[in-house]
C-alpha positions as CSV (number, residue, x, y, z in Angstrom):
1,X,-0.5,-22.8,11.9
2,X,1.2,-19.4,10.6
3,X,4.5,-20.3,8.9
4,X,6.1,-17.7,10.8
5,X,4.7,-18.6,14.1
6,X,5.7,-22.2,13.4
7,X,9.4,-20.7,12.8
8,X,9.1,-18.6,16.1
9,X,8.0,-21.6,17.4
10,X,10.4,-24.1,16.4
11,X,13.1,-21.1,17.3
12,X,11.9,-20.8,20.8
13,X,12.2,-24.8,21.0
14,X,15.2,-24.8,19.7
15,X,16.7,-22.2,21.7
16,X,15.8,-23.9,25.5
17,X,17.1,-27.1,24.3
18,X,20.7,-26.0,23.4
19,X,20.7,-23.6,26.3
20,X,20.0,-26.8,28.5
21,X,22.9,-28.7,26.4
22,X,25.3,-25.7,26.8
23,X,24.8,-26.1,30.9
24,X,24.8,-29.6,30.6
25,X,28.3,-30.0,29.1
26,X,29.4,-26.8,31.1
27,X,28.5,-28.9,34.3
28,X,30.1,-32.1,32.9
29,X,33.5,-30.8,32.0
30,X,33.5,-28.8,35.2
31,X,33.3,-32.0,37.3
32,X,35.9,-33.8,35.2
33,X,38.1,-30.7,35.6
34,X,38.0,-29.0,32.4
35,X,36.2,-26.3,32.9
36,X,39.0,-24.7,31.1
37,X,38.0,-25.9,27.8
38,X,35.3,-23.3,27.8
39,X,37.7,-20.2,29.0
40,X,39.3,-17.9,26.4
41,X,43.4,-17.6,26.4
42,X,45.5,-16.0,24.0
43,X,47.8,-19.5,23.9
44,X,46.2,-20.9,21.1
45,X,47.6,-24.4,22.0
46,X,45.7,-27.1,24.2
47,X,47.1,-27.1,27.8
48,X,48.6,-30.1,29.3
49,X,49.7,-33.2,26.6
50,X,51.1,-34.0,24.7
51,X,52.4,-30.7,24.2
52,X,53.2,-28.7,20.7
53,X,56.0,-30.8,18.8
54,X,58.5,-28.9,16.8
55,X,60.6,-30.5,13.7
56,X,57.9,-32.1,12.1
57,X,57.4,-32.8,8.1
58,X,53.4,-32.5,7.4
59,X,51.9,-32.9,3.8
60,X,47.8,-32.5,3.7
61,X,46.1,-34.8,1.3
62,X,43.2,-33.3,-0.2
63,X,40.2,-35.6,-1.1
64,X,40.7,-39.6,-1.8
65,X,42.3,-39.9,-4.9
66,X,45.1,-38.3,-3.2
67,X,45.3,-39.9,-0.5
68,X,44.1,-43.4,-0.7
69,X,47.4,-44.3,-3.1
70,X,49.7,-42.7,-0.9
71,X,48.7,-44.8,1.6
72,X,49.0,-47.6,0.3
73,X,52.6,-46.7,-0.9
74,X,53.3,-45.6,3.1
75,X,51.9,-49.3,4.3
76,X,54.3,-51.4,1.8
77,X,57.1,-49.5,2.8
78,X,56.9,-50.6,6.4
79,X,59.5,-52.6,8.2
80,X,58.3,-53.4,11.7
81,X,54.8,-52.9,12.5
82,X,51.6,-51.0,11.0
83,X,48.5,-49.8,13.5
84,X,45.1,-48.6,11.9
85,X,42.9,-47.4,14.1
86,X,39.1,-47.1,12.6
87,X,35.6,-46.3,12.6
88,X,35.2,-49.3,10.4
89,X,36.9,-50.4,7.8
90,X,35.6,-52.3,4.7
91,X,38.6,-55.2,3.4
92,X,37.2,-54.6,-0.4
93,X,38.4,-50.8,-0.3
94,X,40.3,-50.2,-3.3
95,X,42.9,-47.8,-2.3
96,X,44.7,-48.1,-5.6
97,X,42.7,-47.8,-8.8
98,X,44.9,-47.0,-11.5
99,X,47.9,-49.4,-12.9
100,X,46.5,-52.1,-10.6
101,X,43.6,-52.4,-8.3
102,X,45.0,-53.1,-5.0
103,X,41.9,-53.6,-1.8
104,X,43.0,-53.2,1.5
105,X,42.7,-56.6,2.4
106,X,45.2,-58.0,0.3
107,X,47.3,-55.0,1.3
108,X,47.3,-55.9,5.0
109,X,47.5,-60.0,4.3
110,X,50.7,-59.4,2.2
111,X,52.0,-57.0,4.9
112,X,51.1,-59.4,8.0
113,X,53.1,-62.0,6.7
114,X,56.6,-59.4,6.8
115,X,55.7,-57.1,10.0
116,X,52.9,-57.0,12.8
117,X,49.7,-55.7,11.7
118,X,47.1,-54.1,14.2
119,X,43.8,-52.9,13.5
120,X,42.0,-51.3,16.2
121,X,38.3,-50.7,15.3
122,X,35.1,-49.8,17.1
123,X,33.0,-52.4,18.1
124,X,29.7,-51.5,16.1
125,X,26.3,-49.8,17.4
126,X,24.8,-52.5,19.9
127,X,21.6,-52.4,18.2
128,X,21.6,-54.2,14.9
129,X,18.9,-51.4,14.1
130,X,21.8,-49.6,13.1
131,X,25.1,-49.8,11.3
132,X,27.7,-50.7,11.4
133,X,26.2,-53.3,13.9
134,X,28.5,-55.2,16.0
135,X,27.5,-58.0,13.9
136,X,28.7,-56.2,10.8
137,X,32.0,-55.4,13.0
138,X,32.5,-58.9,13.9
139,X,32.6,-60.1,9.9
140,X,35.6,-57.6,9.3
141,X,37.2,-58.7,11.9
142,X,37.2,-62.3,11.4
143,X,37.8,-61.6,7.4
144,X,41.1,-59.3,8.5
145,X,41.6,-62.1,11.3
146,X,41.7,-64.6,8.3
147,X,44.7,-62.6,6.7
148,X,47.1,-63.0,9.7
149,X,46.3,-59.4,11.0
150,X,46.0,-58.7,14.9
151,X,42.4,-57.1,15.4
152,X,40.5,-55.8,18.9
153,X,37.2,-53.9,18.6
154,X,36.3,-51.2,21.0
155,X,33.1,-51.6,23.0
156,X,33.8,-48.8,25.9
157,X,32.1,-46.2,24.1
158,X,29.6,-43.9,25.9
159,X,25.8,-45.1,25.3
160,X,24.9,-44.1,21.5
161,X,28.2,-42.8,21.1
162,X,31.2,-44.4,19.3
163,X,34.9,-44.7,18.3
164,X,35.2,-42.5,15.2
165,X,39.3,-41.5,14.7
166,X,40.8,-42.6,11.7
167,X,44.5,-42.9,12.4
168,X,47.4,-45.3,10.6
169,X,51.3,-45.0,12.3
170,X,53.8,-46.9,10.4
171,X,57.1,-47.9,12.2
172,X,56.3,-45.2,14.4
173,X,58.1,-43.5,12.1
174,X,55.5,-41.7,9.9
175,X,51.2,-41.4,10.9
176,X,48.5,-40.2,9.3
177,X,45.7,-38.3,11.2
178,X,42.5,-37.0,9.1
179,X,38.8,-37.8,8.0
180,X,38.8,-40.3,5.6
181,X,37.5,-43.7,6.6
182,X,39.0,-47.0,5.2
183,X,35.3,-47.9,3.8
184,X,33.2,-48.1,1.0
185,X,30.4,-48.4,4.1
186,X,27.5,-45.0,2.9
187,X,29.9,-44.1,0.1
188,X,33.2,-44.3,-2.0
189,X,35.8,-42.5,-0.4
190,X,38.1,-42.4,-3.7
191,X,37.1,-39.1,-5.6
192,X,39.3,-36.5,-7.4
193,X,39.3,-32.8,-6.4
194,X,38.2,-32.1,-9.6
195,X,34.8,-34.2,-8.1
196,X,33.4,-35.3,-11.4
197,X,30.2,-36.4,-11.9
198,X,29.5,-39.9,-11.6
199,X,26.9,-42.1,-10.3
200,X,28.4,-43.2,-6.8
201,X,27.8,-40.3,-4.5
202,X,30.7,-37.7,-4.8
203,X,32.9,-37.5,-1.6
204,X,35.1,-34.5,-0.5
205,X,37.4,-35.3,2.5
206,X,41.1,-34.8,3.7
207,X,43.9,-36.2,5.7
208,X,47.6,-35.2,7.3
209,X,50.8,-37.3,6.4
210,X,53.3,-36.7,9.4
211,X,56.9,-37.4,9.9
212,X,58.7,-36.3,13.1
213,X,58.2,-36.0,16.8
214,X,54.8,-35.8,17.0
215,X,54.6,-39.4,15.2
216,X,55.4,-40.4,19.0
217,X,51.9,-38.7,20.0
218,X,49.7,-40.1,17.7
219,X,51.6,-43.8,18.3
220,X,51.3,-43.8,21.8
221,X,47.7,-42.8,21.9
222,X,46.8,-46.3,19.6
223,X,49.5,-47.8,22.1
224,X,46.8,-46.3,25.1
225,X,43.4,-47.5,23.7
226,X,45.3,-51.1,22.4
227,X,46.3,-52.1,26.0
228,X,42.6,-50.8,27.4
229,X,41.1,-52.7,25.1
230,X,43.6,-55.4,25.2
231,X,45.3,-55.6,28.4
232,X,48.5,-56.2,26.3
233,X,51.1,-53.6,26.2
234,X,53.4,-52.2,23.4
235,X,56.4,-50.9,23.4
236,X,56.7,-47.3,24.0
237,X,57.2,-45.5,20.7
238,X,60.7,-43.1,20.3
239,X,60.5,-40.2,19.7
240,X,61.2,-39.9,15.9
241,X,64.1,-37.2,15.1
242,X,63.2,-34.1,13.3
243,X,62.4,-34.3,9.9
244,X,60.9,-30.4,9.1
245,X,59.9,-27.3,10.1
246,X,55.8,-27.8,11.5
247,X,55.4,-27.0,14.8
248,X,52.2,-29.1,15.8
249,X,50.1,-30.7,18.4
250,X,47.9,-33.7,18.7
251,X,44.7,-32.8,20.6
252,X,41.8,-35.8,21.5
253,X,38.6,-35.9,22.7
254,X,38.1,-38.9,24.8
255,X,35.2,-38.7,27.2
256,X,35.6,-39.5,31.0
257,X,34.7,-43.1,32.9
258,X,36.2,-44.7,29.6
259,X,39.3,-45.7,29.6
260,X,40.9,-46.4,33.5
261,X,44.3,-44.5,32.0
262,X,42.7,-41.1,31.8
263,X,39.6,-41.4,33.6
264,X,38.8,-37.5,33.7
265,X,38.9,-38.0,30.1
266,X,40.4,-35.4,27.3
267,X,38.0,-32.0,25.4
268,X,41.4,-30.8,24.3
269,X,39.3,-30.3,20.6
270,X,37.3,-28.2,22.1
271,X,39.6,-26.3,24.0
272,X,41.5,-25.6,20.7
273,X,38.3,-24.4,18.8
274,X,36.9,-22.4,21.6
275,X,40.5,-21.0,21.7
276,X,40.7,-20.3,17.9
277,X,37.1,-19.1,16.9
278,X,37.3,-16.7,19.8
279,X,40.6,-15.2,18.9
280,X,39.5,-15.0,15.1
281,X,39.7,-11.2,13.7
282,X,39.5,-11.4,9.6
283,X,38.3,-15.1,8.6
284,X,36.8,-18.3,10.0
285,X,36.7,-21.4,7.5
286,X,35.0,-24.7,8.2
287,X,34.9,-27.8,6.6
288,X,33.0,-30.0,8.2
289,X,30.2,-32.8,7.9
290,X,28.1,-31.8,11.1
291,X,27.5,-28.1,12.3
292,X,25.7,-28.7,15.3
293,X,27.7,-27.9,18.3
294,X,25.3,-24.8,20.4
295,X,28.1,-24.0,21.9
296,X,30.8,-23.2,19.1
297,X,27.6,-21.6,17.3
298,X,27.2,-19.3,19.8
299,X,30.8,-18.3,19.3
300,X,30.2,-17.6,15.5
301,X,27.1,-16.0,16.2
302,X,28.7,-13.9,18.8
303,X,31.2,-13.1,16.1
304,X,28.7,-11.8,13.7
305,X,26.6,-9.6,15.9
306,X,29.7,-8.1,17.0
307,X,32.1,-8.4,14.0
308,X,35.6,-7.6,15.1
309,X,36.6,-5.7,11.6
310,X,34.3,-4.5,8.7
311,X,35.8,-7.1,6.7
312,X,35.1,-10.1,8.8
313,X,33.9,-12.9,6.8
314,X,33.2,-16.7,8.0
315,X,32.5,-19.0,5.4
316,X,31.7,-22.6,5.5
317,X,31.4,-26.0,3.8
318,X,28.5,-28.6,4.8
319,X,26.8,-31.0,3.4
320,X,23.0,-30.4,2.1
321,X,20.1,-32.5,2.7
322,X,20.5,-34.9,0.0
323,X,16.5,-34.4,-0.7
324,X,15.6,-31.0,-0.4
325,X,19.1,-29.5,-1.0
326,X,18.7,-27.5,1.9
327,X,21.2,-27.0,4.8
328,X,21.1,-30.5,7.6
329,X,22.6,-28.3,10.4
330,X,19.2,-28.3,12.9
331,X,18.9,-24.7,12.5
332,X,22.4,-23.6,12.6
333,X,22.7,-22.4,9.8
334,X,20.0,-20.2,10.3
335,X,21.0,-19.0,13.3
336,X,24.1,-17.9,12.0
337,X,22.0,-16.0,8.7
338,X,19.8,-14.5,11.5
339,X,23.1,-12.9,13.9
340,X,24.7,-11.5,10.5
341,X,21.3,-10.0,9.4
342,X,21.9,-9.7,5.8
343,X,25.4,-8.2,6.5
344,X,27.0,-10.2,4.3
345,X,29.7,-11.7,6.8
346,X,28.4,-15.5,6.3
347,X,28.2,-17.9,3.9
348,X,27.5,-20.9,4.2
349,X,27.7,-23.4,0.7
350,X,27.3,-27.0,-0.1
351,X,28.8,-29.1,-2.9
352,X,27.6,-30.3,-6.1
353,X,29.1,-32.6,-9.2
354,X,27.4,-32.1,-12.2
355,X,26.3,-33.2,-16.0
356,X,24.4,-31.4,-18.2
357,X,20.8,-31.6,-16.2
358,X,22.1,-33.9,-13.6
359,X,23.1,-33.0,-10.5
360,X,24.5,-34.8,-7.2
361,X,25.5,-33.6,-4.0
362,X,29.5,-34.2,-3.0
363,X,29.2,-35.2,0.8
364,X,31.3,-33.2,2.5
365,X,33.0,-35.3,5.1
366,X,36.1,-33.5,5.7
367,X,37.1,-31.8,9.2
368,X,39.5,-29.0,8.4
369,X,39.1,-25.1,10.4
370,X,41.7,-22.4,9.3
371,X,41.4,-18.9,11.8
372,X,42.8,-15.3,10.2
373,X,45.3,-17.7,7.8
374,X,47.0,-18.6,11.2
375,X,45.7,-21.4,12.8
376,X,44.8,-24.8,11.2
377,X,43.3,-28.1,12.2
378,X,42.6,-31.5,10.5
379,X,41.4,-34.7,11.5
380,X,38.1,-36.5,12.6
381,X,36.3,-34.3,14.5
382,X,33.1,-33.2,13.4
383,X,31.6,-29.6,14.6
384,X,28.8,-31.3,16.8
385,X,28.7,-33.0,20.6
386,X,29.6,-36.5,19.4
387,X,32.6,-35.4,18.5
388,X,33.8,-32.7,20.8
389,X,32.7,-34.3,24.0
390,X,31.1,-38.3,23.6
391,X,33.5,-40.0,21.0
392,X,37.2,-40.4,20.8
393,X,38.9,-38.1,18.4
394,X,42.4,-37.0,17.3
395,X,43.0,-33.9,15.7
396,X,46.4,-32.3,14.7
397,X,46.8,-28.1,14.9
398,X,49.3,-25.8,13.7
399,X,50.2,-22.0,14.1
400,X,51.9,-22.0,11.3
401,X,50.6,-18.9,8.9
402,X,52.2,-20.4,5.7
403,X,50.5,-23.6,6.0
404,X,47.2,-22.2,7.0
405,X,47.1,-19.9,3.8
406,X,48.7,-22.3,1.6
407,X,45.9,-25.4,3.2
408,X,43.4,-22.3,2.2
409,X,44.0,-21.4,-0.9
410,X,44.3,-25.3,-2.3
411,X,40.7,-25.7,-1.0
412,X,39.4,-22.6,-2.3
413,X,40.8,-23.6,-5.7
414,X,38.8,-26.4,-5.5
415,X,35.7,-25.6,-4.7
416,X,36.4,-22.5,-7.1
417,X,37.2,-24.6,-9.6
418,X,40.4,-21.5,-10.2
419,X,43.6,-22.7,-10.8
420,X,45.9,-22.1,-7.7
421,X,47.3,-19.2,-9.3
422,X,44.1,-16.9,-9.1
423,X,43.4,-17.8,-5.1
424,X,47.4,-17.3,-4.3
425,X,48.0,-14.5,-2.6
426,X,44.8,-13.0,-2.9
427,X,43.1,-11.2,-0.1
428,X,40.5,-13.8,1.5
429,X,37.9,-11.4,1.8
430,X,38.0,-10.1,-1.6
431,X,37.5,-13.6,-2.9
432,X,34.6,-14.0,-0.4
433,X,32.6,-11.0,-2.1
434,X,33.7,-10.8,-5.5
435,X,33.6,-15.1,-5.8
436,X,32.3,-16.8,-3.2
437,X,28.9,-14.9,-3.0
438,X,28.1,-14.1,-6.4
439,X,28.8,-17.7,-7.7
440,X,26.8,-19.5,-4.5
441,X,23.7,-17.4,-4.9
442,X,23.5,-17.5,-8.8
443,X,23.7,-21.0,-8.6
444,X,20.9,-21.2,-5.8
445,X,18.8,-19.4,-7.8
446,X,19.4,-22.0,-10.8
447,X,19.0,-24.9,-8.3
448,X,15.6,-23.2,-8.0
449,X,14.4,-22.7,-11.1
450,X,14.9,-26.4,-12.2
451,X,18.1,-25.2,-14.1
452,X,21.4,-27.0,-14.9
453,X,23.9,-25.9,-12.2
454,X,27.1,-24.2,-13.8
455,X,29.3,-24.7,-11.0
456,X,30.0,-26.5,-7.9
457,X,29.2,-24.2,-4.8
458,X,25.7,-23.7,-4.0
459,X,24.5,-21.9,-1.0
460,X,23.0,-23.3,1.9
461,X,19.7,-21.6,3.2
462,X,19.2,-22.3,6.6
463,X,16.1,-24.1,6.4
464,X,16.7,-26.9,8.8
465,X,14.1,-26.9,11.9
466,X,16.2,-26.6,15.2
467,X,13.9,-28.5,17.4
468,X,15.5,-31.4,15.6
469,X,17.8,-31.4,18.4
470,X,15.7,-33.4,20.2
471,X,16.7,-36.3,17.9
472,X,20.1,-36.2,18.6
473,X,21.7,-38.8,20.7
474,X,19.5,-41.1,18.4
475,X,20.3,-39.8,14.8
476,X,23.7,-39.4,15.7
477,X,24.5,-42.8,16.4
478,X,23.5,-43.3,12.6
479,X,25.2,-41.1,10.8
480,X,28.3,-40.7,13.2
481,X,30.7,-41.9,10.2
């Protein structure tokens, strides 16, 4: 068959099936009573609760290495009671690596023996044809069990769907809400943002450290799930004073018919990207591990037919197809390439550590969107359905412009590789076109050609078939994580 009447092909495919999703989850949330997650408003908040929380201290932790130690210092200091809430979790994570290895499950055995220690986790994929099993589940569990720490595993998930938030709460006093999984499980969470080459698969992710009122959101949602999953209760978290200047808001997905306590369920992270991405005027940047949600595409797509300014620009981060080196997005990317029509509005680049010759992909595993350098969010929700309608989530978001820009320009002086100093204060759209673009494509080109990469962004052609689609409930269950 013709290439390009395979392509039209696989288009035509591709485009019925995510119409038929788009309906589908239209349909769904309307029954539920959230049809308003789909509806533009110029309140850039998620209706309902827990509301937007002022007072808050919030410091984000780019990439492992950064985090990973920090969190281990946050966990020693507690006094009263530490609550993980997981994916999965892997005991032999080394969080600290330098002047003393420390794992996490000597962290939690030394900490069980002072204060309570609760790890909430999913229960595993039901069919040991995947992983993390139950089985696999099970072993952690009875290892963390072994240490003196409290453990339930979640089994209410929505067939081929799972529990994928990745929260910690110490005290009630201070949470952290982001990407990075406790594991080792597909790859080693502890890189640098400097992401050098090395031979365990290079891993770029983020998480938020929080102090304040909103602590009490984050608490009492692992309070909610604990006593579904439980039946036991816990004490109702206060409300932590003020401690900055962050205004922010938690925001969940938890699907309906899950948990009895909200049975309409929550799509309040959809609500706050449908909000966002339609309200964007200058800039749209995404990190984010999966771009395959049809109907936040559509938005972008919308965006590019029909830019807003001459200077609108979206750019965004995946991960490639560890193989070819092409885009994994089932077609999105493409379909985004095909609305801006060679205008030059989108970009989209994948990561790469390098050596000389050698060359790895950096998984890109972090969930971060910034919106005209005014809105922000973090957390564990991916850009696809899993995560904006089938698993539980938690997300933070902020208004705030300062932390948006400054959350900007950090990653952008990373990926980059500029110190902080070049990206401050410069116009976003300028460093698109005069960095972005021309360092992306040349090092496509040398990807091409069999030549040593010179730096770490690569573009992304959108190369992926969209008919792929049809795959995934199934592949999604895999690589949920």
């Amino acid at each position: 068959m013709d290439s390009n009447l395979l392509a039209r092909a696989d288009a035509a495919v591709g485009d019925r099936i995510e119409a038929l999703v788009r309906a589908h989850h239209r349909r769904r949330l309307a029954r539920t009573g959230w049809a308003r997650a789909f509806e533009d408003s110029p309140r850039l908040w998620a209706e309902g609760g827990p509301p937007p929380r002022r007072g808050n201290d919030v410091e984000i932790l780019i990439d492992g290495a950064s985090f990973l130690p920090r969190l281990a210092d946050e966990l020693a200091s507690a006094e009263s009671h530490v609550h993980i809430a997981g994916w999965y979790v892997s005991t032999e994570l080394a969080l600290v690596r330098k002047g003393g290895r420390r794992v996490l499950l000597d962290l939690l055995a030394d900490l069980a023996r002072k204060v309570e220690v609760r790890v909430l986790l999913w229960a595993g994929a039901p069919l040991p044809l995947f992983r993390p099993s139950r089985g696999d589940v099970r072993d952690v569990a009875k290892r963390l069990g072994g240490a003196g720490v409290e453990v339930a595993l979640d089994a209410k998930e929505r067939p081929l769907h799972c529990h994928h938030e990745k929260l910690v709460v110490v005290d009630d006093r201070l949470a952290t809400v982001g990407g990075i999984d406790l594991t080792t499980f597909c790859g080693d969470r502890y890189d640098s943002s400097g992401h050098p080459w090395r031979p365990a698969l290079g891993w770029h992710d983020a998480a938020a450290v929080v102090r304040g009122p909103v602590v009490a959101d984050v608490a009492d949602h692992f309070r909610l799930r604990w006593h579904e999953i439980t039946g036991n209760d816990l004490s109702a978290a206060a409300v932590p004073e003020e401690s900055g200047e962050h205004e922010l808001q938690l925001v969940q997905t938890i699907p309906e018919k899950v948990y009895k306590a909200v049975p309409r369920g929550a799509f309040r992270i959809f609500e706050s990207y449908v909000r966002a991405l339609r309200s964007a005027e200058r800039l749209i940047y995404l990190e984010s591990q999966f771009l395959w949600s049809p109907e936040l595409v559509e938005i972008l797509a919308d965006k590019l037919r029909r830019p807003p300014r001459e200077d609108f620009r979206i750019v965004a981060v995946l991960p490639s197809h560890p193989d070819s080196g092409n885009d994994d997005s089932r077609g999105q990317v493409g379909v985004l390439a095909g609305a801006d029509d060679g205008a030059g509005r989108f970009l989209a680049c994948a990561l790469y550590a390098r050596d000389g010759a050698d060359r790895e992909p950096i998984y890109v595993h972090a969930k971060i969107a910034i919106v005209d350098d005014r809105w922000l969010t973090i957390g564990s929700a991916n850009l696809n359905e899993h995560s904006l309608f089938n698993d539980t989530e938690a997300n933070l978001v902020s208004r705030e412009p300062e932390l948006a820009r400054a959350t900007r320009e950090r990653l952008w002086a990373e990926h980059l590789e500029l110190p902080l100093d070049q990206v401050h204060e410069r116009e976003a759209v300028e460093l698109v076109d005069e960095r972005w673009y021309p360092i992306a494509e040349e090092q496509l080109g040398r990807r091409s050609r069999g030549e040593p990469l010179t730096h770490r962004l690569v573009r992304l052609p959108g190369a992926s078939r969209r008919s792929r689609r049809l795959l995934g409930p199934l592949q999604g269950l895999v690589v949920d994580g």
